[in-house]
Structure formats: C-alpha cells, structure tokens
LODO-874852 format. One line per field, with one value per residue: x, y, z of N, C-alpha, C in turn. Coordinates in Angstrom, 3 decimals, padded with zeros to 6 digits. Layout:
// LODO-874852
n_xx = (X, ...) $
n_yy = (Y, ...) $
n_zz = (Z, ...) $
ca_xx = (X, ...) $
ca_yy = (Y, ...) $
ca_zz = (Z, ...) $
c_xx = (X, ...) $
c_yy = (Y, ...) $
c_zz = (Z, ...) $
// end
This chain:
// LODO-874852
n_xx = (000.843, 000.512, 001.405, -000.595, -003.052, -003.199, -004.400, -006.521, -008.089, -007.992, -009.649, -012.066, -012.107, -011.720, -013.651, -015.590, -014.219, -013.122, -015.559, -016.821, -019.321, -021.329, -023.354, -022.636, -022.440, -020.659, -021.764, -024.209, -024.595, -022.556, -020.147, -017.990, -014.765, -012.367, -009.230, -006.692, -003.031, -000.688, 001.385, 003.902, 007.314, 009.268, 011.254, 012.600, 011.434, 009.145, 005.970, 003.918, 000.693, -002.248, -004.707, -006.336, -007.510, -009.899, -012.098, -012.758, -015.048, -017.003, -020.179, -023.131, -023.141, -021.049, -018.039, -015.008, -016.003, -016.217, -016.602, -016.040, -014.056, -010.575, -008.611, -005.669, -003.767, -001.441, -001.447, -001.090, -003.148, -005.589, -007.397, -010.706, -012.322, -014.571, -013.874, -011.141, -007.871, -006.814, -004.451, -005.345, -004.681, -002.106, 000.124, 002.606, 003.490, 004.483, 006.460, 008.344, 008.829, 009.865, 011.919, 013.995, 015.138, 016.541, 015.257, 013.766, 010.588, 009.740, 010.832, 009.550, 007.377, 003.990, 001.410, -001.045, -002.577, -005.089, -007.554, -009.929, -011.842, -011.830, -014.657, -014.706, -015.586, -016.110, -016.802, -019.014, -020.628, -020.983, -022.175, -024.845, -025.527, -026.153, -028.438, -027.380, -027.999, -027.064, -024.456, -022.188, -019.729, -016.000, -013.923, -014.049, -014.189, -010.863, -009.275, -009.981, -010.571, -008.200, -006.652, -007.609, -007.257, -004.128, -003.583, -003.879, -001.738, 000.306, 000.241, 001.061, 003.406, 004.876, 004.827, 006.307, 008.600, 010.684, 012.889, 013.389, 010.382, 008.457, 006.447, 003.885, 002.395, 000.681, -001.859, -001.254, 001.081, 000.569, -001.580, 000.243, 002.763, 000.654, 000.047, -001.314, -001.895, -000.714, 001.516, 002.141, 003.856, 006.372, 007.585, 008.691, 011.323, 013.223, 015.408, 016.143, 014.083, 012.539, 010.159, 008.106, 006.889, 004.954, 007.210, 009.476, 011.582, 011.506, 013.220, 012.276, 011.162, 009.225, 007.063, 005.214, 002.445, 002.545, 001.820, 001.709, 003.499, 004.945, 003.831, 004.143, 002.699, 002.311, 001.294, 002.166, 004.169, 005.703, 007.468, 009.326, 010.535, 010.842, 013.186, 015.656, 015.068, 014.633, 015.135, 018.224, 019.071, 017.382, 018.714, 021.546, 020.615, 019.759, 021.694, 022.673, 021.127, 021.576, 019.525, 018.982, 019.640, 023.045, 024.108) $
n_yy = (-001.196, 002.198, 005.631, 007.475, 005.502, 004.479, 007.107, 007.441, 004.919, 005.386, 007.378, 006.504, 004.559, 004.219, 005.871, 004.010, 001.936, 002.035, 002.449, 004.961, 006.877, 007.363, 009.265, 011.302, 014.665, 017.841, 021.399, 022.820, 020.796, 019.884, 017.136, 015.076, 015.032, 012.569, 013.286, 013.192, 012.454, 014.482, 016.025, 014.743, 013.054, 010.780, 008.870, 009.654, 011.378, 011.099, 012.453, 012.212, 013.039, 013.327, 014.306, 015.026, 019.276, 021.624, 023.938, 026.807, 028.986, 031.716, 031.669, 033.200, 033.860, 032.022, 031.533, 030.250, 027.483, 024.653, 023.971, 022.692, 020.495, 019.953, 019.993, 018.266, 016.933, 018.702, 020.885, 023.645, 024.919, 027.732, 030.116, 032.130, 033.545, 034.990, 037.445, 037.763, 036.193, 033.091, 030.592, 027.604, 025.876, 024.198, 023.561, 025.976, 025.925, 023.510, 023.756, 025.297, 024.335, 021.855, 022.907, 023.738, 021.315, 020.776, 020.130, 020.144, 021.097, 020.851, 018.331, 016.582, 013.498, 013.872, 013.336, 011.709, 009.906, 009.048, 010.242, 011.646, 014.828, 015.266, 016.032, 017.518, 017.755, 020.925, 021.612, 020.539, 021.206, 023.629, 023.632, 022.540, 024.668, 026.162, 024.853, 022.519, 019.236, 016.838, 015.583, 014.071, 013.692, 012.807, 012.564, 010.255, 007.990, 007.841, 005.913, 003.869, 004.720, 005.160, 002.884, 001.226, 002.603, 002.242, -000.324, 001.431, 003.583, 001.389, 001.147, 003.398, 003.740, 001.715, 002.607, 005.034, 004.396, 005.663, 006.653, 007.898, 008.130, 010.608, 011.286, 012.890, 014.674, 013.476, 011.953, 010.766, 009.337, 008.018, 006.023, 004.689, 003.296, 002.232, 003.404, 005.668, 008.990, 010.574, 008.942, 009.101, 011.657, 011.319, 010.041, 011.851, 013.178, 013.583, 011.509, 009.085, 006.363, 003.185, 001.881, -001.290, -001.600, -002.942, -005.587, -004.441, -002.146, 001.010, 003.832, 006.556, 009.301, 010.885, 014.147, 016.512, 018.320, 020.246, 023.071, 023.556, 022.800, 024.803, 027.207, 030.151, 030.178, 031.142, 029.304, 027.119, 024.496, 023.111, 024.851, 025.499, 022.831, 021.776, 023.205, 023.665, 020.791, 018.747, 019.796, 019.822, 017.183, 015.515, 016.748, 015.992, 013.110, 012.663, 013.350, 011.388, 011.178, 011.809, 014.020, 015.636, 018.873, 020.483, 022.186) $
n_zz = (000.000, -000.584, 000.495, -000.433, -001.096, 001.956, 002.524, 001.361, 002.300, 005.130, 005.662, 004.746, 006.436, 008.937, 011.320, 011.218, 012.125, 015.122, 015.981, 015.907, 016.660, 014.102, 013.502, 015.464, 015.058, 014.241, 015.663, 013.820, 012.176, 010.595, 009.608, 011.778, 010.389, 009.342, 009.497, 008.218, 007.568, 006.210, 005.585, 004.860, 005.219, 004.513, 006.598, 008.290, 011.458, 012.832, 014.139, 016.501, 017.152, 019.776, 019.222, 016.693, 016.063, 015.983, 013.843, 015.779, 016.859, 018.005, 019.136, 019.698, 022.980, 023.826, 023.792, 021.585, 020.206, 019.084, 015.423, 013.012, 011.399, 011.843, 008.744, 008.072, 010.203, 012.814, 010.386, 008.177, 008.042, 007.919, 008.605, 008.499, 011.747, 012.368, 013.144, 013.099, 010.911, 011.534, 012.243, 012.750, 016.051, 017.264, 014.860, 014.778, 017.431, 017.499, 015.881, 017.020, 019.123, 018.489, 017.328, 019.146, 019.641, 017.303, 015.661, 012.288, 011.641, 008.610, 008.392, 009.165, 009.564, 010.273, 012.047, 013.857, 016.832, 017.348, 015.070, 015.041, 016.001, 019.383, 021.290, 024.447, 027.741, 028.359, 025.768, 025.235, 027.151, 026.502, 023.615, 025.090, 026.464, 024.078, 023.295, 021.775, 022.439, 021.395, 021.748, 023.439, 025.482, 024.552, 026.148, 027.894, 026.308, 024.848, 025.330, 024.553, 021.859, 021.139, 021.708, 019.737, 017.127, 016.618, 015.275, 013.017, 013.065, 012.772, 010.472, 009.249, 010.027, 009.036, 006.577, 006.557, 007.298, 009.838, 011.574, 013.652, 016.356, 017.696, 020.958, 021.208, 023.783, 026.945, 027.002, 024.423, 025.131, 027.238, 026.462, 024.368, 026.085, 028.470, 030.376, 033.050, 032.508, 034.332, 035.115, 032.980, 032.925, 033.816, 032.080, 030.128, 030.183, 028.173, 027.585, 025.167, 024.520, 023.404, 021.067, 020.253, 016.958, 015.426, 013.429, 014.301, 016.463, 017.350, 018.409, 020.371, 021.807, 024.145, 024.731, 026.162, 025.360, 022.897, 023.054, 025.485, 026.364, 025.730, 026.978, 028.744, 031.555, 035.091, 036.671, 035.451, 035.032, 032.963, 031.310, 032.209, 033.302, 030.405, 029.303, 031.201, 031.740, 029.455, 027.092, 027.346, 027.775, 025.607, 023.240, 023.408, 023.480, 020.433, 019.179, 017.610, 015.128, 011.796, 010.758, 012.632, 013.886, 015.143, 017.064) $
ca_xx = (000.000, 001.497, 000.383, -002.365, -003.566, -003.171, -004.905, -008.474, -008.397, -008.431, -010.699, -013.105, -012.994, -011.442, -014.551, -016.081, -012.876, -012.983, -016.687, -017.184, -020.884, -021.625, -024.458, -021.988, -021.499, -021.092, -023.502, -024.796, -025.009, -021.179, -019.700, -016.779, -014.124, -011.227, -007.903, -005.632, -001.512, -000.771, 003.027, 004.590, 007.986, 009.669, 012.672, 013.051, 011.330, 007.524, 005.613, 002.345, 000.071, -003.051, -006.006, -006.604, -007.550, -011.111, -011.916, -013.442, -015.696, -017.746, -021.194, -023.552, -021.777, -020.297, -016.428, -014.457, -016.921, -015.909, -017.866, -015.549, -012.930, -009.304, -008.365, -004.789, -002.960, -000.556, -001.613, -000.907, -004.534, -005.768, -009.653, -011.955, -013.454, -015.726, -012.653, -010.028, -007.522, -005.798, -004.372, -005.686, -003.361, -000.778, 001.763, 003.439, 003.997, 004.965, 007.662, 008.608, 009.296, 011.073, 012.896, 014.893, 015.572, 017.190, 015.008, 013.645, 008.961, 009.750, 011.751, 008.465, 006.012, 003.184, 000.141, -002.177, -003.224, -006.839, -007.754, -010.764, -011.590, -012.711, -015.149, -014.473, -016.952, -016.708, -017.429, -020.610, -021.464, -021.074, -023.346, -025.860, -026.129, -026.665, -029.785, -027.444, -027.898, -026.708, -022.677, -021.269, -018.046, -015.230, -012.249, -014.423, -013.692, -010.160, -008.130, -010.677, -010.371, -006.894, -006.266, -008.751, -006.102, -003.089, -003.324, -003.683, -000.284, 001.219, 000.838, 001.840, 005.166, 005.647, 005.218, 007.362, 009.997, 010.733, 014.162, 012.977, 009.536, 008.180, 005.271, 003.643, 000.895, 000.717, -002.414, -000.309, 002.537, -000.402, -001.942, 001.441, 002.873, -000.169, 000.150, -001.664, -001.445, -000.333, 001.925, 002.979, 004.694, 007.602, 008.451, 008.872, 012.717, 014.565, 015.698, 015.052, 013.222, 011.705, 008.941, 008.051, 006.089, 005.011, 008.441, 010.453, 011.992, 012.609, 013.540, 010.738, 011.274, 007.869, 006.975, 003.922, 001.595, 003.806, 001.202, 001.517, 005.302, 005.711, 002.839, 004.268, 001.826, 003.209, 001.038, 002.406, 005.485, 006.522, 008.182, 010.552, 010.684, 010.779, 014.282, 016.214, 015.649, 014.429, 015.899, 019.667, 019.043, 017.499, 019.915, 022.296, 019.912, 019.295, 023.088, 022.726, 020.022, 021.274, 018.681, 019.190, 020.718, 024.127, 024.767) $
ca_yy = (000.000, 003.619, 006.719, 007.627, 004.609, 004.212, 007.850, 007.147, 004.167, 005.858, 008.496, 005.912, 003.808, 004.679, 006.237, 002.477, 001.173, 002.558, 002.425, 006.212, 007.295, 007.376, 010.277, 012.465, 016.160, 019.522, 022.429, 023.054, 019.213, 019.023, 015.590, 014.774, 014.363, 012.490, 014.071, 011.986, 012.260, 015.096, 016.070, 012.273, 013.046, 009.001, 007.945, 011.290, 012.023, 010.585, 013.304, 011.098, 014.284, 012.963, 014.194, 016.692, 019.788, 021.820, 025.162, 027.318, 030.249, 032.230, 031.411, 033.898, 034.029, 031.396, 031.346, 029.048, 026.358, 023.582, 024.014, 022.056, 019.232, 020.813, 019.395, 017.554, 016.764, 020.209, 021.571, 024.888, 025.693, 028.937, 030.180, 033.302, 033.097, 036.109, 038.470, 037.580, 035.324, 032.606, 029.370, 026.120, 025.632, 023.022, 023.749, 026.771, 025.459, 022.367, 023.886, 025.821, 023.147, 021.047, 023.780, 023.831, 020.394, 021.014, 019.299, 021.241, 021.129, 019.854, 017.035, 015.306, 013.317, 014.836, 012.672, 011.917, 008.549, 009.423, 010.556, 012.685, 015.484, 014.550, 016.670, 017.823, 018.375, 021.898, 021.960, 019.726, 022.137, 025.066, 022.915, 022.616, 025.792, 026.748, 023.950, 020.909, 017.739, 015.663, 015.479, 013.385, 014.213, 011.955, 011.927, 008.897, 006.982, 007.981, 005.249, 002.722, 005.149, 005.042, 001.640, 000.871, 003.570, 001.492, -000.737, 002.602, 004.035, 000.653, 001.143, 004.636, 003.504, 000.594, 003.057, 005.935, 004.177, 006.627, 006.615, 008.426, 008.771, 011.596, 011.038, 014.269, 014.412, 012.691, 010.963, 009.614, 008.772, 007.003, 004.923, 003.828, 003.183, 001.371, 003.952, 007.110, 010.482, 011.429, 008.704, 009.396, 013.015, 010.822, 009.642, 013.006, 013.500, 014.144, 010.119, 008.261, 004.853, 002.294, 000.920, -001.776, -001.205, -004.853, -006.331, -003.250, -001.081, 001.883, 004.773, 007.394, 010.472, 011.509, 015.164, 017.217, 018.656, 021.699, 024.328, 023.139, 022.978, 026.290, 028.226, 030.821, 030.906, 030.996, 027.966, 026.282, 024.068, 022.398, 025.505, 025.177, 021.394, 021.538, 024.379, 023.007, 019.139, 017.749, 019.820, 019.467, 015.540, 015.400, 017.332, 014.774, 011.974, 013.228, 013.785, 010.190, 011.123, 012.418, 015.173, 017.027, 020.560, 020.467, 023.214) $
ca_zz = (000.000, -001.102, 000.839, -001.240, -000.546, 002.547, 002.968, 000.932, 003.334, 006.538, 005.113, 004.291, 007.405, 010.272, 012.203, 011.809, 013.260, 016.033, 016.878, 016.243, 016.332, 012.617, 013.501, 015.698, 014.121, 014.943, 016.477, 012.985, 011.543, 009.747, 009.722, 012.198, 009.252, 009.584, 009.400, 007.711, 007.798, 005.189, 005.433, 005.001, 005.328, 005.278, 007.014, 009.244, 012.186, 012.875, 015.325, 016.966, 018.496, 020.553, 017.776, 015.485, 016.822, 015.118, 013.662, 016.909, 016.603, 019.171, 018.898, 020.600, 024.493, 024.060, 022.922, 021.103, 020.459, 017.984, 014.644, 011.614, 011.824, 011.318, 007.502, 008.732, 011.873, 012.584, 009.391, 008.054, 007.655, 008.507, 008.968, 009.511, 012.933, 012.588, 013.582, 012.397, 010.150, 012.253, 012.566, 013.666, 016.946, 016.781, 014.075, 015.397, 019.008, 017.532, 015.365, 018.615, 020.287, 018.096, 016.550, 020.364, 019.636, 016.469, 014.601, 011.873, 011.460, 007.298, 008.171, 009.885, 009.046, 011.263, 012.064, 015.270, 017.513, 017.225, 013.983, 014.213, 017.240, 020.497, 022.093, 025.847, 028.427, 028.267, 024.396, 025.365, 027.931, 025.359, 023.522, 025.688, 026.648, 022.549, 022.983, 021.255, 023.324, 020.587, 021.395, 024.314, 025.692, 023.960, 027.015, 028.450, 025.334, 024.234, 025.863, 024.115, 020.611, 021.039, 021.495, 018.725, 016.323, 016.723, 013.806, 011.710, 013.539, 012.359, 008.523, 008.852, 010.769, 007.865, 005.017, 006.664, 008.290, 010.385, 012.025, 015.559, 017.098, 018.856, 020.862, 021.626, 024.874, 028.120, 026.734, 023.595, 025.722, 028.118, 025.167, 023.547, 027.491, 028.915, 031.689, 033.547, 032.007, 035.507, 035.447, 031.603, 032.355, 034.203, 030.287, 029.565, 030.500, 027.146, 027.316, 024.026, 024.891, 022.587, 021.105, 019.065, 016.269, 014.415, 014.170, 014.678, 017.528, 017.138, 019.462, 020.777, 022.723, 024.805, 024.712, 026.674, 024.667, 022.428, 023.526, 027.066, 026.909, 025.979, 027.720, 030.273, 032.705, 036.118, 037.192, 034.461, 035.368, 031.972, 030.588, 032.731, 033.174, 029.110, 029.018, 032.093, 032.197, 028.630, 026.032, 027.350, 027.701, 024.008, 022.358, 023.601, 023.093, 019.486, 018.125, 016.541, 013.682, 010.741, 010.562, 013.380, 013.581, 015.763, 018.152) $
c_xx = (000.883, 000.481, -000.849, -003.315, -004.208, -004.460, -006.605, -008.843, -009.008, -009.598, -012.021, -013.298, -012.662, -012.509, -015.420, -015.374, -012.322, -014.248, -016.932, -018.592, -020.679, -022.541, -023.873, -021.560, -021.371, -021.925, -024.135, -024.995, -023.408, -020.434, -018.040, -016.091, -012.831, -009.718, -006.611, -004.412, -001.480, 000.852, 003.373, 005.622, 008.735, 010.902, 013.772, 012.340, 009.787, 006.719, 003.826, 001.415, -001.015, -004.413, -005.583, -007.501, -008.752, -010.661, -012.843, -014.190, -016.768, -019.090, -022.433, -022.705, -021.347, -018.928, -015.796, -015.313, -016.953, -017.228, -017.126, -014.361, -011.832, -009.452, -006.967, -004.407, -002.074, -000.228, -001.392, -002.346, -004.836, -007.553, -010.161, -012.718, -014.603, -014.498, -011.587, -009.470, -006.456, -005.388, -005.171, -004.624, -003.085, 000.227, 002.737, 004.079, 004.886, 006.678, 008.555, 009.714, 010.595, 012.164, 014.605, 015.246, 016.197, 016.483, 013.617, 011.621, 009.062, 009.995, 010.684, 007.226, 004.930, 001.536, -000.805, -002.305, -004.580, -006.925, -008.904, -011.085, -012.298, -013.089, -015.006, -015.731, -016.963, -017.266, -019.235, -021.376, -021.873, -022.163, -024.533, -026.299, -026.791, -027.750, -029.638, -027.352, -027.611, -025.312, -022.795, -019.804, -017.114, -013.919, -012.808, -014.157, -011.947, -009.469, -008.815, -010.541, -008.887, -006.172, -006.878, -007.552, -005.043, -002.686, -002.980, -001.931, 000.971, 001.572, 001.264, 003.696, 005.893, 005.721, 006.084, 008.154, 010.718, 012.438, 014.260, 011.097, 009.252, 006.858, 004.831, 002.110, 000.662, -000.501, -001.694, 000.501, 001.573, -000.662, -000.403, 002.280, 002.483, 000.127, -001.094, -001.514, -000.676, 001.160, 003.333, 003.852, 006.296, 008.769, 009.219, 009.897, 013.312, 015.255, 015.211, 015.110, 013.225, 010.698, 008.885, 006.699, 005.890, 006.211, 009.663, 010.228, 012.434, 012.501, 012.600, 011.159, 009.481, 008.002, 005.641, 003.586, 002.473, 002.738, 001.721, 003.310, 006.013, 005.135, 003.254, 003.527, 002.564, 002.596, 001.219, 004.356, 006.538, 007.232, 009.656, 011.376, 011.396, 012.702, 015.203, 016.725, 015.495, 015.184, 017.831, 019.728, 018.594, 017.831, 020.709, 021.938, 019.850, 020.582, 023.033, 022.374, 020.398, 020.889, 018.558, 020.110, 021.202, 024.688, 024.667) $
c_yy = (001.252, 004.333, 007.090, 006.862, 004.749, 005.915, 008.119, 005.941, 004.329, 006.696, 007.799, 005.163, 003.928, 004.932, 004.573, 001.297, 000.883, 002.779, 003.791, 006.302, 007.864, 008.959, 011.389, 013.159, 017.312, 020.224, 022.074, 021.623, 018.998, 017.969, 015.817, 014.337, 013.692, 013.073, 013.168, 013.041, 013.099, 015.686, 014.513, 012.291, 011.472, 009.297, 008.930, 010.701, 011.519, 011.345, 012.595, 012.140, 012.707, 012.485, 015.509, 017.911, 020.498, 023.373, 025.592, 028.657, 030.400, 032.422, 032.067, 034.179, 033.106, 031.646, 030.294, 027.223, 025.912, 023.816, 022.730, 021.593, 020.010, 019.244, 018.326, 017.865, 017.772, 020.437, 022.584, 025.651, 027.018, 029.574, 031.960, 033.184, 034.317, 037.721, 038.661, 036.466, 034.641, 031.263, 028.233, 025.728, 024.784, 023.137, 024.432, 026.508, 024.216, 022.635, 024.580, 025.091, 022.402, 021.758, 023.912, 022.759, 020.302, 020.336, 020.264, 020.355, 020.241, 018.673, 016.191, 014.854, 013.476, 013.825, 012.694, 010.278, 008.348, 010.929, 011.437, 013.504, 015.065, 015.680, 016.677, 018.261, 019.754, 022.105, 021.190, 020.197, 023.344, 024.543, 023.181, 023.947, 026.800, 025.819, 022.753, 020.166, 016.610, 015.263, 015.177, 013.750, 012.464, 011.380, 010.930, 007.960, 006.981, 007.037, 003.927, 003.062, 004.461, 003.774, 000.811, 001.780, 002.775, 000.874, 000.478, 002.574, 002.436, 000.690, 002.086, 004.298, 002.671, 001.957, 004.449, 005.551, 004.864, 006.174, 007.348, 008.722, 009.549, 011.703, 012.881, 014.380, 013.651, 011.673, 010.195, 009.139, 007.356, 006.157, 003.932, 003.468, 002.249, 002.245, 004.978, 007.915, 010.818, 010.671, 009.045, 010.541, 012.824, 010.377, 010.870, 013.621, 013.914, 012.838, 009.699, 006.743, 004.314, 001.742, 000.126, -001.396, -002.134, -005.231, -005.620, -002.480, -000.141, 003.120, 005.881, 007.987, 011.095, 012.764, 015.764, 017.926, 020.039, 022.907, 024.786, 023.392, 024.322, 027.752, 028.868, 031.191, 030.347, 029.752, 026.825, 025.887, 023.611, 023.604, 025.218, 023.582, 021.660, 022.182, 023.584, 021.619, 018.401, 018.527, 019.606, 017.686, 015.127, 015.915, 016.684, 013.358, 012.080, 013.074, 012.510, 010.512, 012.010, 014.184, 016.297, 017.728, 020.265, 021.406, 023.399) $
c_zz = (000.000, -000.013, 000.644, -000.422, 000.589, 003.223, 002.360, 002.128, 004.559, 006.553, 005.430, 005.749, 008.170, 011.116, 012.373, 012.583, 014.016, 016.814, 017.136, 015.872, 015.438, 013.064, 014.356, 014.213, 014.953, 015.209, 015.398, 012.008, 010.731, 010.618, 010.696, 011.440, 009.546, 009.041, 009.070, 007.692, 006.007, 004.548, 006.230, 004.584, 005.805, 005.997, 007.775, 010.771, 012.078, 014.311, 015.675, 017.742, 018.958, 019.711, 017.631, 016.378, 015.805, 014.858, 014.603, 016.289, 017.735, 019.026, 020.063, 021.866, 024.341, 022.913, 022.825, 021.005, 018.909, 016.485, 013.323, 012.058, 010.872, 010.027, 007.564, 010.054, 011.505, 011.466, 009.477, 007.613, 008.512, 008.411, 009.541, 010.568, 013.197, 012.651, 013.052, 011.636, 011.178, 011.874, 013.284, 014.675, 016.416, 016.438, 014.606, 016.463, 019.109, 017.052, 016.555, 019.055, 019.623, 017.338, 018.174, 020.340, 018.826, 015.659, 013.839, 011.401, 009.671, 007.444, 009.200, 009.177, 010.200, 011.154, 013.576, 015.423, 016.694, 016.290, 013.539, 015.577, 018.124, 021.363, 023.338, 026.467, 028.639, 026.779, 024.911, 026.562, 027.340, 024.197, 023.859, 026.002, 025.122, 022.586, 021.956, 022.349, 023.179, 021.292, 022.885, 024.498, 025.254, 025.235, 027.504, 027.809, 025.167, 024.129, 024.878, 022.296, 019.914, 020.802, 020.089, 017.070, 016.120, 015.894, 012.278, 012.148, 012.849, 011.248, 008.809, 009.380, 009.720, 006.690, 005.280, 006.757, 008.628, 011.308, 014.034, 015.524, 017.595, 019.386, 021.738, 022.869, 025.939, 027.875, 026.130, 024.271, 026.715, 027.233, 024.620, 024.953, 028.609, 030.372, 032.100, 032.748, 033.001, 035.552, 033.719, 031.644, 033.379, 033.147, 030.002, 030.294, 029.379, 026.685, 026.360, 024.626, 023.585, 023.121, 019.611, 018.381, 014.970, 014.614, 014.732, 015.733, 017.374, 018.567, 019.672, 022.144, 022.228, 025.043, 025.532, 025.525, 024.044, 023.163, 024.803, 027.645, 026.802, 026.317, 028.658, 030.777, 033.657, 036.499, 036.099, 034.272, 034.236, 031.039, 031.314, 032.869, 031.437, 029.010, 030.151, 032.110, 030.559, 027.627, 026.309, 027.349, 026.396, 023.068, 022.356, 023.052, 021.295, 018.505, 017.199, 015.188, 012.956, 010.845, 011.192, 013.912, 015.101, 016.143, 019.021) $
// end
C-alpha cells in the first residue's frame, strides 16, 4: 500500500474502526471528518500528536466552540473566525518546540493517535447551553479510541519508516505506554526509549503537549521542566540522527 492509498483508506474507514458514532457532528449538523496524515515526510522524524484539533468560533456568548474538523494533523490551515484570520493551533507550538531540539517542522512526518476530534466536556457544555444535546463528551472513550487507532499508527510507521519517534501528549505517551497520564509526564525526561512497532523497535522520545510545553503561565510548570531538564538531555539523546541541527 502507497500513501495515497493508505490515505483514501483511513478516510473511508477509520470512524467504523474505532466504533465512532456514525451520527456524531457539529452544532450546525457538519460531519466529524477524519484528518488523515498530510506532510509524510519518510525515514526522518515521525511526530504522533493525541487528535486533530477543530476550527473554533464564538457562537452567541459562548467562545471558542468547535464548529468544523481541522483538515490535517498540525496543518498549516488557517480560517476566519468572525474576527479575524488565524491558525488552527498546533503547528506553530509544535515547530517551537522542536525547533529547540534542532530538529527542523519539514523534516516530519506529522500525524495523530486518534484521527478525528474529540469533544471535551466543556465543548458539550457550550453545547448545551446553545440547545445541542446531541454530542457526548469523547475523554471517556479515548483510551478505548486510542487503542482501537493502533493498527492505523502501524501502517503509517511501515510506510514511513521513520528513524525516531516523537510522541507528543501525556495521553499519547499514556496509550502507547499502557500507563496514567499522571503517570505518563515521568516519560517526559529528554531520554530516548523504545517501542516496538510490528516487528520493529525503534527509538521514541515523549513530549507534553507543544502548547503546554511552551505556555508561560506561572502555574504552568513544563516551561521550565521543558528548558532546564528535557531539552539538554534530548539534544544529547538526538546527536545520533542524521537530521538534526548540531549546536
């Protein structure tokens, strides 16, 4: 199976694959779409986020409330929210991040666990208060999504062959782990590990969420965690691969 391929595939069946409610959509009735793997950079650098992240807009009082399924995983898409012209989070924070690692946002192939967005109980309270009652909150499922995803993550790993992992999210790191979230942000040192992946091992450095890692708010510990303890340990960890920038 070629890319292509492999990306009408997921398109087509993934949400039955996984036991996604066929009749979940958004406020206004659009289809939860899946977000297939769009920069497929092989035999570099394989970045695993959590899920795809939506296009938000402020819907009477309520703000930021999910309306349309982002188009790829840390895409460069961009959107009118009534106000202004922005980004779909993700990309930027991501390149951020790994740009302090030396490893440069092109040189990845950029995909997701869980393949289409998972509503939060405040979106399904923002919801409700607009008078939908359709949408269930998704973090009760994820670990069951997630595990259910896995076979996808395996073709994509056979047809990249990816040379390092990066798992990005204390959920992803939980799912691929078999751990906690709480217990997943102990991975998250800068150490490259392994995992196998069908008959292959390859090496996988765990990351917190890029937003999360480089959010200065004062009650927000992983900036510092992130500058201090993980990027001097995977800069080190890292000098092996080729690809990444050496200073």
């Amino acid at each position: 199976m070629d890319v292509h391929n492999y990306q009408r595939k997921c398109f087509k069946q993934y949400k039955e694959s996984i036991g996604y409610p066929e009749e979940r959509t958004f406020l206004y009735g659009n289809p939860v779409e899946v977000a297939v793997p769009n920069q497929v950079v092989p035999g570099k650098a394989m970045i695993i986020g959590f899920h795809p992240l939506a296009r938000m807009y402020d819907v009477d009082d309520q703000k930021d409330v999910p309306l349309y399924s982002a188009s790829f995983p840390f895409g460069e898409e961009q959107y009118f929210d009534g106000r202004h012209v922005i980004p779909v989070p993700g990309r930027e924070d991501l390149e951020k991040v790994l740009g302090k690692l030396g490893i440069k946002l092109e040189d990845c192939w950029l995909t997701s666990l869980i393949k289409i967005y998972l509503f939060s109980s405040k979106d399904v309270a923002k919801y409700n208060a607009l008078g939908n009652f359709k949408v269930a909150p998704d973090e009760f499922n994820f670990k069951e999504y997630g595990t259910k995803s896995m076979p996808w993550i395996q073709q994509e790993v056979s047809l990249g062959n990816p040379e390092l992992v990066i798992l990005s999210g204390l959920e992803t790191i939980s799912l691929f782990y078999d751990v906690s979230p709480t217990k997943a942000k102990h991975l998250v040192d800068g150490e490259l590990k392994e995992l196998k992946f069908g008959r292959k091992k390859l090496p996988v450095l765990c990351l917190q969420d890029a937003e999360v890692m480089i959010n200065d708010n004062k009650r927000n510990p992983w900036p510092e965690v992130f500058e201090s303890k993980v990027v001097p340990s995977a800069k080190e960890s890292l000098k092996r691969f080729s690809f990444v920038r050496k200073d």
